[in-house]
C-alpha positions in Angstrom: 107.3 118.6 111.7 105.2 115.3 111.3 104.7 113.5 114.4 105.8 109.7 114.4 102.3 108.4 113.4 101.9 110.7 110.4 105.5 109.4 109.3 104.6 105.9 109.9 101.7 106.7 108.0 103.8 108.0 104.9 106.1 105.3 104.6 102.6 102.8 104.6 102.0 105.3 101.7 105.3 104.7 99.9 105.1 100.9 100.0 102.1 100.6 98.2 103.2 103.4 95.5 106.2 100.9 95.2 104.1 97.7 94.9 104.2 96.5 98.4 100.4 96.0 99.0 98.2 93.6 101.1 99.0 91.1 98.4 102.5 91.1 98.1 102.5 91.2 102.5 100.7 87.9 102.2 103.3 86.3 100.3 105.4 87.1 103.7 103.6 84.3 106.2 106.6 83.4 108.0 106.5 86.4 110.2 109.0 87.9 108.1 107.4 91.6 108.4 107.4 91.4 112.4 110.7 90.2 112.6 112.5 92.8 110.0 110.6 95.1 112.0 112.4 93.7 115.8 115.6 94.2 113.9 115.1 97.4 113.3 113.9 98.3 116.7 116.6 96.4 118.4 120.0 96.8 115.9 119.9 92.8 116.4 123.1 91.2 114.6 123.3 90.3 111.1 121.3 87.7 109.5 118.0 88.6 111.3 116.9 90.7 107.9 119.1 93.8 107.2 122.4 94.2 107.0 124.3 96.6 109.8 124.4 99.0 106.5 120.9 99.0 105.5 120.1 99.3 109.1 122.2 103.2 109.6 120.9 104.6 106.6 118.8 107.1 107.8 119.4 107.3 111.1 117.6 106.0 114.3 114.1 108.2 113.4 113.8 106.6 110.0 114.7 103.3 111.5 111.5 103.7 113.7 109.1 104.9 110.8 110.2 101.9 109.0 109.3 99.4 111.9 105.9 101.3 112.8 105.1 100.4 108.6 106.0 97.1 108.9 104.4 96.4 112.1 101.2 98.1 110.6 101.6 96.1 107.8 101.8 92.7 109.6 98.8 93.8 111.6 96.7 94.5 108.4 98.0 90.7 107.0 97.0 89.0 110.0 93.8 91.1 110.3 92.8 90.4 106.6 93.4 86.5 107.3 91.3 86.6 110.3 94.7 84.8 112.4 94.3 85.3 115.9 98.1 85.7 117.6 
């Protein structure tokens, strides 16, 4: 079994295979990443990013590995823009 970084690590992976690379992540400078991310952490209510569907699929574990990705992701944009939170 992968431990939760290798997973997180994996999805990373599988968005740039699908496109989803530093460049297209810059295109997302509303903290957009981050707060997709808190949504998926938290279950917050609709209209904070995913719908209650897109949310379950998966279950809770894939939910997680989703979030760690994203919030990986909007580390590397901020990094690569030198922003300083």
């Amino acid at each position: 079994m992968k431990t939760g970084i290798e997973q997180i690590a994996d999805e990373r992976a599988t968005h740039e295979r699908k496109g989803w690379t530093a460049a297209h992540d810059d295109g997302h400078d509303d903290k957009k990443l981050a707060a997709i991310a808190v949504n998926l952490i938290c279950d917050l209510p609709d209209g904070w990013g995913l719908s209650e569907n897109a949310k379950m699929e998966g279950g809770r574990i894939r939910q997680l590995v989703v979030a760690g990705s994203l919030i990986a992701a909007e580390i590397d944009r901020l990094q690569d823009r030198n922003e300083l939170l």
